[in-house]
C-alpha positions, 0 to 999 in steps of 0.5 A, a space after each residue: 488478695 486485695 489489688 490496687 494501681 500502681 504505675 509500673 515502670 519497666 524494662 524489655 529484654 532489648 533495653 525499651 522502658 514503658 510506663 503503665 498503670 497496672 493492678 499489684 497487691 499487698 505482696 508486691 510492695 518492697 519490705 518496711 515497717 510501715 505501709 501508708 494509703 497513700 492519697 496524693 503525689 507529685 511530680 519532681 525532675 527526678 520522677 521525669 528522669 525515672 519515667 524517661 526513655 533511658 529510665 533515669 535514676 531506676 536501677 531494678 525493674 519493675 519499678 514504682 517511681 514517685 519520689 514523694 507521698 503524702 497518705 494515712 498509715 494503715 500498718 505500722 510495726 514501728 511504735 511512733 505510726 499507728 493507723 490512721 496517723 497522717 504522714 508524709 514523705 520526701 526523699 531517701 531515695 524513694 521512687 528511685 531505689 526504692 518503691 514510691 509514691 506512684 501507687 495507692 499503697 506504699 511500704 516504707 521505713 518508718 525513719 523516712 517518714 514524717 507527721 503531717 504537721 497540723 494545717 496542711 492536708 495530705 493534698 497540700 503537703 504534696 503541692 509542697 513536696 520536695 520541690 516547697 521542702 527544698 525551698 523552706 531548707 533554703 530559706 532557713 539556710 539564708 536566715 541562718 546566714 544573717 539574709 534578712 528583708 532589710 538587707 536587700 532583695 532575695 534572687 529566684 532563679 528557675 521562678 516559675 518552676 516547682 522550687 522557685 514558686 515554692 520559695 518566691 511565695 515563702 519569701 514574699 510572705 516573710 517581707 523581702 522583696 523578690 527578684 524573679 527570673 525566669 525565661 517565659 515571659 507568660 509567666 510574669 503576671 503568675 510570678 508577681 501574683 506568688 509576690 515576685 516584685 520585679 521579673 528579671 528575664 533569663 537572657 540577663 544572666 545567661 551568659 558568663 563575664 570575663 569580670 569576676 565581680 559586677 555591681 552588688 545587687 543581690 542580698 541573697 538567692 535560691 538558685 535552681 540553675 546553676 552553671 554559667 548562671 550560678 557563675 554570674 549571680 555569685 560576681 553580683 551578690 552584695 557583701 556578705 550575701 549567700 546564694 542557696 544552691 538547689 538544683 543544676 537545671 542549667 548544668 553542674 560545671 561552675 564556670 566562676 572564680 573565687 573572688 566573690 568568696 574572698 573580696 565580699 564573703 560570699 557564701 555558697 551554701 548547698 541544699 539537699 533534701 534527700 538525706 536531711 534528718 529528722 529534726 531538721 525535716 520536722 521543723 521544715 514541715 513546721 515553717 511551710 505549715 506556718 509560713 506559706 500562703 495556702 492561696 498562694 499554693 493553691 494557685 501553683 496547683 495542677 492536677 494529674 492522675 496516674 495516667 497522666 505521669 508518663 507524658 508529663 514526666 516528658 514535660 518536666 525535662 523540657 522545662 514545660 511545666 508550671 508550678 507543682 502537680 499534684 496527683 490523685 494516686 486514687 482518681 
């Protein structure tokens, strides 16, 4: 039987996890109806819990974490994938329930996969990766909403991380002028390059005020904090505004009142990436395709191997790293 690496999370008797580029085979992999060569991966906050020392959202062991994959199909027993078909794969729980993108091989479902749209390579598609993926949804979800350019600028808070790079590119690429904080001041001149306009340092909306409402700044936002600083960018948002709620790095409590909502309309409006079905997916996947600057993405890139997840699961947690790393599942 032919073997190939994996990274294996896994679980002593006395409660210690490692993580370990180890040899398995066909057979070791989790049913499905679809079994992808997988060709790249990336690292998202939810791999860094799984990889931590308390294991994170892994609830079996051993376990292959990789939330997202992009490959060639080799089998398929569903009729929409045959071989050779190029896919990709965000969500449903896989890398955390299920078997990930941490390997050369992965088996599947076919209903969590989707065609790689035509313009982006497999390579490409994982620089996107959940964290692009979920900046498109919220992009689109600001547009449905009526956050169009001449309304005025568009927040980004966490910039410099995985989903604000993604949708600060995006969004300068489609004509609004971008407000982008973040807390590392090195990272000004990368952030005007995605096509940030101005650079609001995290110190100015870090702390709650006893006001509910302060001037009106903000067309609308993709926030990737939360907490107190979601509280204080919902009393600056303009009339009508919507703030795209996409992670909770700063916390899950929402220190705010309902004044925004009632005296200028705000909307909160919630992103989630894991369960959004398949139409919606697709059409995601069509707009990066379309929308996002390749160079752009390609400045956001850092590549890692397998071997390097581990410690860089630990960076992601404390906020270290730029941009979207891209893995080589076969380097």
């Amino acid at each position: 039987m032919t073997k190939f690496n994996a990274l294996i999370v896994d679980k002593t008797d006395s409660g210690e996890i490692s993580a370990a580029v180890r040899q398995i085979g066909l057979d070791d992999l989790p049913e499905g109806d679809v079994t992808v060569a997988v060709e790249y991966s990336t690292l998202n906050y939810k791999d860094g819990l799984c990889l931590g020392p308390g294991g994170g959202l892994v609830r079996r062991y051993p376990h292959v974490p990789g939330i997202d994959f992009a490959g060639t199909v080799e089998a398929s027993d569903d009729p929409r994938y045959r071989p050779g078909d190029k896919v990709v794969l965000t969500g449903w729980r896989v890398g955390e329930a299920h078997w990930g993108g941490y390997a050369q091989k992965a088996r599947v479902s076919a209903d969590w996969l989707v065609p790689l749209p035509d313009g982006l390579s497999p390579r490409q598609a994982m620089a996107v990766g959940t964290a692009g993926f979920t900046a498109m949804l919220a992009l689109m979800a600001l547009e449905d909403h009526g956050v169009v350019p001449a309304r005025g600028p568009v927040l980004v808070t966490g910039a410099a991380g995985g989903v604000g790079s993604v949708a600060t590119a995006l969004l300068a690429a489609r004509g609004y002028e971008v407000a982008a904080v973040t807390g590392r001041p090195r990272q000004e001149a990368y952030l005007r390059d995605l096509g940030a306009s101005r650079i609001v340092p995290r110190a100015e909306l870090a702390e709650t005020v006893k006001r509910p409402l302060e001037s009106e700044s903000w067309a609308g936002c993709v926030d990737a904090v939360g907490g107190a600083m979601l509280a204080r960018v919902l009393g600056q948002m303009k009339y009508g505004g919507a703030v795209a709620a996409v992670g909770l790095a700063g916390g899950a409590q929402l220190p705010a009142t309902v004044i925004p909502f009632l005296l200028r309309g705000v909307s909160l409006l919630g992103i989630d990436s894991v369960m959004q079905p398949f139409d919606n997916r697709q059409r995601a996947w069509q707009r990066i395709a379309r929308d996002l600057p390749l160079d752009k993405l390609e400045a956001m890139i850092h590549p890692a191997a397998l071997a390097d997840l581990p410690a860089l699961g630990a960076d992601i947690l404390s906020g270290q790293v730029k941009g979207r790393v891209v893995v080589d599942v076969n380097g």
